[in-house]
N, C-alpha and C positions, 0 to 999 in steps of 0.2 A: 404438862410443862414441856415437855419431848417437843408435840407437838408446837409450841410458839417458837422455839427454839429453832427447829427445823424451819417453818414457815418464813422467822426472819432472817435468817441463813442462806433463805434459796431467794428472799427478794433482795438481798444485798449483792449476789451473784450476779442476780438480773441485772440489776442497777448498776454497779460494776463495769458487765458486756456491753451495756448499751454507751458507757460515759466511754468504752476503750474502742468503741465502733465510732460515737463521733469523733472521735478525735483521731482514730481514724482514717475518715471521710474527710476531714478538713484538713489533714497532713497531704492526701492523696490529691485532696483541690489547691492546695497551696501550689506543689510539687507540678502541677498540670497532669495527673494521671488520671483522672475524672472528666467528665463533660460535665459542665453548669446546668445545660436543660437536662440532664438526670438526677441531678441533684435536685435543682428545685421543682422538678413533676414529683418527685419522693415526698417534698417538705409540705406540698399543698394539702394534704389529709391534716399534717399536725396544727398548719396554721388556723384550717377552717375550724379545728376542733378548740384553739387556742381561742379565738373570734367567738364561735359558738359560747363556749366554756364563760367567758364576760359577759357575753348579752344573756344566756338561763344562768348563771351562779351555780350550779352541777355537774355534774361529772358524768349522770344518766344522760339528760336533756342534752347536753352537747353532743355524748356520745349518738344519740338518735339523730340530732340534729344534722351530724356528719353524716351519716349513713345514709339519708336521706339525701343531702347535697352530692353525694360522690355517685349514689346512681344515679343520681339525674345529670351529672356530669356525663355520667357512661351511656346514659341514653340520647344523651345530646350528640356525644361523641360517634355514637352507631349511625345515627341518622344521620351526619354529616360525612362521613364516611360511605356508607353504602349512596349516598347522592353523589357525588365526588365520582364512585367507580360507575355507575348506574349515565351519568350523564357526560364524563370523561371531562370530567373538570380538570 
């Protein structure tokens, strides 16, 4: 009993810190103490996972699904980076 007790205890916390961080980030972006392209390079994992989440109906398969999109975003991003210093784009 302990145990559920604590378990939902510590995810309401959670839940909590993240609703008292958006908001926040959004008091901080209203105010102008934020940059927009930092904000929205943050939000692109949650969208692809929101996207994903719709087209597989899971929470797994999304979750893979992202993990797979964001290295390959990183690997896109290497290779167009090291071309860029490599050729002095």
């Amino acid at each position: 009993m302990i145990e559920v007790v604590s378990i939902g205890l510590s995810l309401a916390l959670t839940g909590i810190g993240v609703l008292l961080m958006l908001f926040s980030g959004i008091r901080n972006l209203m105010h102008g103490k934020s940059d927009v392209k930092k904000i929205v390079s943050l939000a692109v994992p949650f969208v692809v996972f929101g996207i994903s989440w719709a087209i597989a109906g899971g929470a797994t398969e999304a979750g893979i699904a992202t993990m797979i999109f964001m290295l390959a975003v990183l690997v896109l991003f290497i290779l167009v980076t090291g071309l860029r210093s490599t050729f002095k784009f």
